[in-house]
C-alpha positions as CSV (number, residue, x, y, z in Angstrom):
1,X,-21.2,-6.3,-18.7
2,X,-18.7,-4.0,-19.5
3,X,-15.9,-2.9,-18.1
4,X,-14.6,0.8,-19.0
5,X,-11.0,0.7,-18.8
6,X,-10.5,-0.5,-15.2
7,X,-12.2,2.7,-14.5
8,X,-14.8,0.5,-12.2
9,X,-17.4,1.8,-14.6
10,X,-19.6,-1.5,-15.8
11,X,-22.4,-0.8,-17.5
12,X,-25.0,-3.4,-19.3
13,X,-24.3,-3.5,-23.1
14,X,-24.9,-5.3,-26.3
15,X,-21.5,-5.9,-28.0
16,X,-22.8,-5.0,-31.7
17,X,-21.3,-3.8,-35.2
18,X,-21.7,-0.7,-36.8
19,X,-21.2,0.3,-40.7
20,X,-20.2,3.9,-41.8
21,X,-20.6,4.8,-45.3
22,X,-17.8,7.2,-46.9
23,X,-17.7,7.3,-50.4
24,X,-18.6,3.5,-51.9
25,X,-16.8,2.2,-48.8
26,X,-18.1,1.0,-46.3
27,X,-15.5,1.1,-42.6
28,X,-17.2,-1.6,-40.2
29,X,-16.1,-1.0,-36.7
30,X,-16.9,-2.2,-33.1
31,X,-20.0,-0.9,-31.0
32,X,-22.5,-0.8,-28.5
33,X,-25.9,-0.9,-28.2
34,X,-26.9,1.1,-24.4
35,X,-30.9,1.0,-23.8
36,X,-31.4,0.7,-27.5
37,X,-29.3,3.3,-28.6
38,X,-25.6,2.9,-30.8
39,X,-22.6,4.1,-29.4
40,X,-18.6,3.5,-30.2
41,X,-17.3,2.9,-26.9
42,X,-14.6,5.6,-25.8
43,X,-12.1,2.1,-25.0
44,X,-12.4,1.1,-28.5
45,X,-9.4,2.0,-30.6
46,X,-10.4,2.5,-33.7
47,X,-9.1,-0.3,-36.2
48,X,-11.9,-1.4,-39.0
49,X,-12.9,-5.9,-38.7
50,X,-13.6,-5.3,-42.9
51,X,-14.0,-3.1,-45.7
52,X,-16.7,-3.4,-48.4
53,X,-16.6,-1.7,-51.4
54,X,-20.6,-0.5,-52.7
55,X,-21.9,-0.8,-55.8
56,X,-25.0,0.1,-56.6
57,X,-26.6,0.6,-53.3
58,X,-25.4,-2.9,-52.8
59,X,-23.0,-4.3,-50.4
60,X,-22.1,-7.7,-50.7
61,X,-22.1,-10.4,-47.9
62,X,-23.4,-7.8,-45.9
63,X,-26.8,-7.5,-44.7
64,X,-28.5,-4.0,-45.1
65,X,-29.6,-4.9,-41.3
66,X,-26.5,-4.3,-40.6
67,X,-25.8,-0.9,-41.5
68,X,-26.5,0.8,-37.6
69,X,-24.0,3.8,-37.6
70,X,-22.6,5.0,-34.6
71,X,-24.6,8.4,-35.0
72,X,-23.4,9.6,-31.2
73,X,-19.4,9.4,-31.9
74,X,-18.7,7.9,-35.5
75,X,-17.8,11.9,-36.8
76,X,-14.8,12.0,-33.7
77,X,-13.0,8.9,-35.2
78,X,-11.6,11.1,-37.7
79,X,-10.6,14.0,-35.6
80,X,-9.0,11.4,-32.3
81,X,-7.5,9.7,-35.5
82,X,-5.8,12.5,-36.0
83,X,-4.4,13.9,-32.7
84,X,-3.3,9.8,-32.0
85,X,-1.5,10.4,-35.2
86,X,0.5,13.6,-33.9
87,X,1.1,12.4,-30.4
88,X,2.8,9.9,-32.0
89,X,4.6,12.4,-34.4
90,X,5.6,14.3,-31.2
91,X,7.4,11.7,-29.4
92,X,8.8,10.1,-32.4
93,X,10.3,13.7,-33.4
94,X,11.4,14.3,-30.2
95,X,12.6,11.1,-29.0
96,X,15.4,11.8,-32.1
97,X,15.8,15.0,-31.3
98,X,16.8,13.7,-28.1
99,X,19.2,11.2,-29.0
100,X,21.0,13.6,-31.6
101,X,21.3,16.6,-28.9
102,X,22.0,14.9,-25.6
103,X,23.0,18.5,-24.3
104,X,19.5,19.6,-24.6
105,X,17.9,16.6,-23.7
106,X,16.0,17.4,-21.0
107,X,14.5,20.2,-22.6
108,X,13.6,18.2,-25.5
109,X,12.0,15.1,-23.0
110,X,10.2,17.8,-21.0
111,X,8.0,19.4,-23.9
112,X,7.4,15.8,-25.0
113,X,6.2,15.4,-21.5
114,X,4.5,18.5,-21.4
115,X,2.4,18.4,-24.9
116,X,1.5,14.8,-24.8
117,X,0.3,15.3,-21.2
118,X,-1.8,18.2,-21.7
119,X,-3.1,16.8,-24.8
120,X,-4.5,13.9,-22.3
121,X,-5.7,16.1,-19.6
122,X,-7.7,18.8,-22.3
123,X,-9.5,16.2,-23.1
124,X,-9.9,13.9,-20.4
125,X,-10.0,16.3,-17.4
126,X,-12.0,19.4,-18.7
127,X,-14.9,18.5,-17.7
128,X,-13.7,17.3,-14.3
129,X,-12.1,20.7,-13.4
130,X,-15.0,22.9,-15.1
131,X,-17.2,20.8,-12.8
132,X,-15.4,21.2,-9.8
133,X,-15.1,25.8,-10.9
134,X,-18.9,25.0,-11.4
135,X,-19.1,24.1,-7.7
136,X,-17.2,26.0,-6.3
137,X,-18.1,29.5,-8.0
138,X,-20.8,28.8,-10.5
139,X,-18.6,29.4,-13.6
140,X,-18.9,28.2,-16.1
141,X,-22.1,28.2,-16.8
142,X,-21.9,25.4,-18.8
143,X,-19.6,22.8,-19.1
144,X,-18.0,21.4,-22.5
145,X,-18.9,17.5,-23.3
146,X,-15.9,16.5,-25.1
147,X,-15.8,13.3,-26.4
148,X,-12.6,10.7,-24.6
149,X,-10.5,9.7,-27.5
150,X,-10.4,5.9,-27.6
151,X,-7.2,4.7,-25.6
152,X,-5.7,7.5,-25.4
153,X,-4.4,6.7,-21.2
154,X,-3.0,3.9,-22.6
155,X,-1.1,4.9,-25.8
156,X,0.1,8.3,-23.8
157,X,1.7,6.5,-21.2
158,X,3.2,3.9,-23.4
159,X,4.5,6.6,-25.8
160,X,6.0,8.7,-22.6
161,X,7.5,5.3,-21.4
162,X,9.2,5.5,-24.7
163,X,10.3,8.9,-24.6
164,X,11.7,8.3,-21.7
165,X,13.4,5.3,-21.7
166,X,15.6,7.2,-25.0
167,X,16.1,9.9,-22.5
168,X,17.7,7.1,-20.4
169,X,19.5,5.4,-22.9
170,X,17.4,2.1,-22.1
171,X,16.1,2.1,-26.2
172,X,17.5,3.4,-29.3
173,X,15.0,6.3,-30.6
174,X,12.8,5.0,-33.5
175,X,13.9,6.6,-36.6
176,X,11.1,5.1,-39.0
177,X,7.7,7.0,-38.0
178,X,5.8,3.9,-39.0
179,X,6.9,1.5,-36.7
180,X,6.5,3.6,-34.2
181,X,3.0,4.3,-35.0
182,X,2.6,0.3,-34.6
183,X,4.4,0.2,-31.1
184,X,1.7,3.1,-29.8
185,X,-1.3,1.4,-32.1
186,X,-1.2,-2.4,-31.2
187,X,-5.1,-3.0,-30.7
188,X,-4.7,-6.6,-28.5
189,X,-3.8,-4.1,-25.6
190,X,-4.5,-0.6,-26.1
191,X,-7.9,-0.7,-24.6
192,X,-7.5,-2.4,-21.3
193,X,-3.9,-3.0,-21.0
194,X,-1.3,-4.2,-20.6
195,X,0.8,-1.1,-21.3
196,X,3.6,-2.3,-23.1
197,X,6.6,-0.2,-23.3
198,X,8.9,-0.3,-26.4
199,X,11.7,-1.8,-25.1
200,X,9.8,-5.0,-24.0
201,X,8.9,-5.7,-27.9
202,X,11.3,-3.5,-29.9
203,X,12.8,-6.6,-31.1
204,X,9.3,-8.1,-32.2
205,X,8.9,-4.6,-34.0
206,X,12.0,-4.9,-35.9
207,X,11.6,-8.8,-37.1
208,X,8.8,-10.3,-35.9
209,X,8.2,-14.5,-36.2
210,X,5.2,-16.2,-35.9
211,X,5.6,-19.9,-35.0
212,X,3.3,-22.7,-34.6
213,X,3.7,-23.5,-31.3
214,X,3.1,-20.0,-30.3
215,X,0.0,-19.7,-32.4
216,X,-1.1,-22.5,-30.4
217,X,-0.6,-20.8,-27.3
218,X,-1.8,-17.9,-28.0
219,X,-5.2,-19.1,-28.7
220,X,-5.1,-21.3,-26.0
221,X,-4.5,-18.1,-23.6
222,X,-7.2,-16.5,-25.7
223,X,-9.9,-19.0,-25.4
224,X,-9.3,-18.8,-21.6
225,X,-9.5,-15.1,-21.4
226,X,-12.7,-15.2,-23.4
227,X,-14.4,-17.8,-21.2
228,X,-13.3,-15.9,-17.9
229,X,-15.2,-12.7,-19.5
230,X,-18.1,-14.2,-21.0
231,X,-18.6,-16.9,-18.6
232,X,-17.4,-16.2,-15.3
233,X,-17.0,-12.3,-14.6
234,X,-20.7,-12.3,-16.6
235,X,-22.4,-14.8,-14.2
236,X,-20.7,-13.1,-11.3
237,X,-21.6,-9.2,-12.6
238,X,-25.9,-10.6,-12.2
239,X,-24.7,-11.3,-8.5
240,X,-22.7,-8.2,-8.4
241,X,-25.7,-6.0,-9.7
242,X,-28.5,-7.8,-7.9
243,X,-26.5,-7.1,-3.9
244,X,-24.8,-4.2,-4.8
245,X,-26.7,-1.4,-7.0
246,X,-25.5,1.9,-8.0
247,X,-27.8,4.1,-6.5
248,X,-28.4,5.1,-3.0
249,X,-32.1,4.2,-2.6
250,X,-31.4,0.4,-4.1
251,X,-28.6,0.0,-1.4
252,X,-30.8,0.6,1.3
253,X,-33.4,-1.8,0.8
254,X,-30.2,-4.5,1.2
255,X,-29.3,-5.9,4.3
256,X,-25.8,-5.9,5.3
257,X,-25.1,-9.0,4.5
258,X,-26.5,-8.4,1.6
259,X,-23.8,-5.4,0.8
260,X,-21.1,-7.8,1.9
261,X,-22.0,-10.4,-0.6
262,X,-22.4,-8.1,-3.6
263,X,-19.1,-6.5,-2.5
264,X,-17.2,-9.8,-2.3
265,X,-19.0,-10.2,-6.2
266,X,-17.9,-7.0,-7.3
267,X,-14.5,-7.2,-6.4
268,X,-14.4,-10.9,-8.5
269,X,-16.1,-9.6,-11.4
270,X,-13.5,-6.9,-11.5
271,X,-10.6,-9.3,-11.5
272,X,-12.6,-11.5,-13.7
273,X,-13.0,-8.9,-16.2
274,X,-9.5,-7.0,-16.3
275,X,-7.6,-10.4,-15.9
276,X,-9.7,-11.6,-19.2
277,X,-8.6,-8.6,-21.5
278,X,-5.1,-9.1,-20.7
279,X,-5.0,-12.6,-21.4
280,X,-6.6,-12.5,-24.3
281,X,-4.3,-9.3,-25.3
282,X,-1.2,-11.3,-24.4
283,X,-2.9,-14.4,-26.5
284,X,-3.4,-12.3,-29.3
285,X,-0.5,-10.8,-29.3
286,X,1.1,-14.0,-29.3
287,X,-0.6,-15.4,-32.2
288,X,0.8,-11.9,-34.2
289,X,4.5,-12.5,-32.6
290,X,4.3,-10.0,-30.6
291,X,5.3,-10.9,-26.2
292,X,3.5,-9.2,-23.8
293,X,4.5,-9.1,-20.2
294,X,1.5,-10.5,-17.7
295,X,-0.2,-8.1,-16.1
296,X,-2.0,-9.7,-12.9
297,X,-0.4,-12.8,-11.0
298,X,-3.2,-14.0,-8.8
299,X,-3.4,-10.6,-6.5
300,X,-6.0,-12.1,-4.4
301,X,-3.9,-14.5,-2.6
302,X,-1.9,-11.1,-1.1
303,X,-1.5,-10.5,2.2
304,X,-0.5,-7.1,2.2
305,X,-1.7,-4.0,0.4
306,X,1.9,-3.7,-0.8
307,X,1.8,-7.2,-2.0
308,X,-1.1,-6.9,-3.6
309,X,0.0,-3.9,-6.1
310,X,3.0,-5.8,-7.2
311,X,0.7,-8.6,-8.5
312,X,-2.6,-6.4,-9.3
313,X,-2.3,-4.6,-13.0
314,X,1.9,-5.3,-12.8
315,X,2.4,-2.8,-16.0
316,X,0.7,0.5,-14.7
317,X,2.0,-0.1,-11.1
318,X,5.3,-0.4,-12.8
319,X,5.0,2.0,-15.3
320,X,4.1,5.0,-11.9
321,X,6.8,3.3,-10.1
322,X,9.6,3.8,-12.6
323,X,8.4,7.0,-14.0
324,X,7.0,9.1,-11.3
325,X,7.7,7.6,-7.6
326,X,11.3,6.9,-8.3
327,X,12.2,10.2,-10.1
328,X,10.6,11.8,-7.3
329,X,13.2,10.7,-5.3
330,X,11.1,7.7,-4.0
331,X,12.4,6.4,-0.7
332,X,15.6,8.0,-0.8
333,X,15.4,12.1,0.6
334,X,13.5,10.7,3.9
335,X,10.6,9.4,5.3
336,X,8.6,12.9,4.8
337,X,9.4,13.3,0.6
338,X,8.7,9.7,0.4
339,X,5.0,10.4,2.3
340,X,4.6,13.3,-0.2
341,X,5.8,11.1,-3.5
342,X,3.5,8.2,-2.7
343,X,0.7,10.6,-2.0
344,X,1.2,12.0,-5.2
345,X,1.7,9.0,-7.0
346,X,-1.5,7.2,-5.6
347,X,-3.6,10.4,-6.4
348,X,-2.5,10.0,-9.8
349,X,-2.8,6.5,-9.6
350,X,-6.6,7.5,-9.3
351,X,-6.6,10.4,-11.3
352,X,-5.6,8.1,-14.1
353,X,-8.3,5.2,-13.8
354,X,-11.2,8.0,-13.6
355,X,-12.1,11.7,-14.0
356,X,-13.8,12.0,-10.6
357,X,-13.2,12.4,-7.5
358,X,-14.0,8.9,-6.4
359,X,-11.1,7.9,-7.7
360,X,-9.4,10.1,-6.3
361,X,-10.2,8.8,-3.2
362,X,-10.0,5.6,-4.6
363,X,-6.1,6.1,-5.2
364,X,-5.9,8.0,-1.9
365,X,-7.4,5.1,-0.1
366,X,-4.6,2.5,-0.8
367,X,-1.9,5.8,0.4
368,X,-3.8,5.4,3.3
369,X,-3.6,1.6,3.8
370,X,0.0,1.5,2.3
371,X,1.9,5.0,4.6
372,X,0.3,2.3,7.7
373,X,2.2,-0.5,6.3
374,X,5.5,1.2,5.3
375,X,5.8,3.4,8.5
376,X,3.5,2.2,11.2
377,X,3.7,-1.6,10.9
378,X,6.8,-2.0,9.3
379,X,8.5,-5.8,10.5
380,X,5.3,-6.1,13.0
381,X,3.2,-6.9,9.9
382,X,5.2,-10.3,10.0
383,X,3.6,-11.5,13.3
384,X,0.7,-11.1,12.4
385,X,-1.0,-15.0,11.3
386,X,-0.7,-15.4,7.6
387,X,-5.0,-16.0,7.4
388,X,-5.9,-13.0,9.0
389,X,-3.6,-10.6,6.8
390,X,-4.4,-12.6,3.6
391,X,-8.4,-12.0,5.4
392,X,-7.5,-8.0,6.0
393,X,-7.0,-7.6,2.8
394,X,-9.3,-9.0,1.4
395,X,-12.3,-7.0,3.3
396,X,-9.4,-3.2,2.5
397,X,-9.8,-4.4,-1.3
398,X,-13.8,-4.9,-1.7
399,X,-14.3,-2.2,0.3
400,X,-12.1,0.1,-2.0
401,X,-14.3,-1.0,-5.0
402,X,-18.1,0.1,-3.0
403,X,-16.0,3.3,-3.7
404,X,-16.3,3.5,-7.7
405,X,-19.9,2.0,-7.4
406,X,-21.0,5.3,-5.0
407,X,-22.4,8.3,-6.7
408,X,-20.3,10.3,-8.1
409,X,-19.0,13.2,-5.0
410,X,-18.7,16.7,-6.2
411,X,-17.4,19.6,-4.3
């Protein structure tokens, strides 16, 4: 199974390799094969495994089996290339301009802001609001399909993270473009996360080791991230699609306990799967010198929805935190702007894992759960027995996922 950017979206594929011929070189690059048919997958960043150089209609140590093409997407690489290239010229250029002309700072971090943004929501969110006019008035008649550059939600919000953090004064702004280019193009984590923000390995940037010991590790931490995937969240996913399909007719010929069991799967092949791309993009990094910050710490022994965001996906939680709930004013203009900035950041929160509205409600859900904690509970959460909140939550989260696996709700 895999897992589309924590978007909730798994789908059956056939990790496979594709070969695109451009001149007497041949780029090979990651794909997939869905119902017999090649694809690059719109998570992949594009980095090339190898390079062969043809001669004579021959490629050597290559198979000519192996020559697949990604037919769908392959001709985008070029062009998302590209506008990865110049989002990363943007904030590198104005991340200096910030630091030289700290009187018009804030101008200079809010077109950063502005650009990179609507840069991420032309091409992510298009088709979500076209949709949505479609509905509503029947225009347009027809909807662009435009293509998701690869990472992109992830290498915008680290490269705003940046930005931001010069604004601050947390990070010295980047004056060689290159190394920037590295910070926002690191492939262990650019797909699934972690988001890493500069400050965390500007040092490793600048003068990077690689020691033995943390080789080791690293593919130790690898290995283990590997096995959870392949193994475990695997194995689980069969459960997962056998008690809880993705269509309304195949969930009503399951019983209820039925749903409840494919649920409780679901919700462990999620973790299974996320959990394994971070640790084997922390153990990668490590074996490249490079320290990532862990991004889950065993969520499902929570007992509180509250709880359970500070250990579930640490770096985006974090990363809305510190750069949208707080400048918002988070808890500190009253209990009415702090219902408004969590609403807004938990739409967002949704908003970001998915172009649809179920996750927007996804997001909206945990506002829901979270406003009853924070104002209605409050200290009576305490007296409640530990089993039955750590059981509460629980039952909130796998019901949150039956969300994402719903058709999808239009207007």
């Amino acid at each position: 199974m895999l897992q589309n950017s924590f978007s909730g979206s798994v789908i059956q594929a056939e990790i496979i390799s594709g070969v695109q011929n451009m001149d007497n070189i041949i780029l090979i690059f990651p794909a997939y094969r869905i119902k017999g048919v090649t694809i690059l997958s719109d998570d992949l960043f594009p980095f090339f495994i190898g390079i062969f150089h043809v001669e004579n209609n021959h490629i050597s140590s290559v198979s000519t089996d192996f020559i697949c093409g990604s037919v769908i997407q392959i001709k985008n690489i070029a062009d998302h290339l590209a506008l990865f290239l110049l989002d990363t010229a943007l904030c590198w250029f104005f991340a200096i301009c910030i630091e030289r002309e700290p009187q018009r700072k804030k101008l200079h971090l809010s077109l950063c802001v502005a650009l990179v943004l609507l840069v991420l929501g032309i091409f992510k969110y298009t088709g979500f609001l076209m949709g949505n006019l479609q509905s509503l008035f029947g225009w347009p008649e027809v909807i662009p399909q435009i293509v998701l550059p690869i990472g992109i939600s992830f290498y915008t919000f680290q490269l705003i993270s940046y930005v931001v953090d010069v604004y601050r004064g947390g990070v010295r702004a980047q004056k060689k473009y290159w190394i920037l280019l590295l910070y926002a193009s690191l492939f262990h984590q650019c797909i699934a996360g972690p988001i890493v923000r500069y400050r965390d390995v500007a040092q490793d940037l600048a003068k990077r080791q690689v020691h033995a010991e943390e080789v080791s590790r690293g593919v130790s931490r690898f290995t283990v991230g590997l096995a959870k995937k392949a193994v475990l969240a695997n194995s689980v996913a069969v459960l997962a699609d056998r008690w809880l399909p993705m269509t309304t007719e195949g969930l009503a010929k399951i019983p209820t306990a039925g749903l409840w069991l494919g649920g409780l799967c679901y919700m462990l092949q999620i973790y299974l799967d996320f959990s394994a791309y971070s640790d084997m993009a922390i153990g990668m990094g490590l074996m490249c010198g490079f320290h990532y910050k862990e991004n889950f710490n065993y969520p499902y022994i929570a007992s509180s929805v509250t709880d359970f965001w500070r250990r579930w996906h640490i770096s985006l939680s974090t990363f809305f935190r510190d750069y949208v709930y707080i400048p918002l004013g988070g808890n500190r203009r009253g209990k009415g702007r702090q219902l408004l900035n969590l609403f807004i950041v938990w739409g967002l929160t949704g908003l970001w894992h998915g172009a649809s509205w179920n996750y927007v409600l996804w997001g909206l859900y945990f506002f829901l759960f979270l406003v009853i904690e924070k104002f209605l509970l409050g200290e009576k959460q305490q007296r409640i027995p530990a089993v039955l909140r750590h059981l509460f939550l629980l039952i909130i989260v796998s019901v949150s996922y039956t969300h994402l696996t719903l058709p999808t709700i239009r207007l």
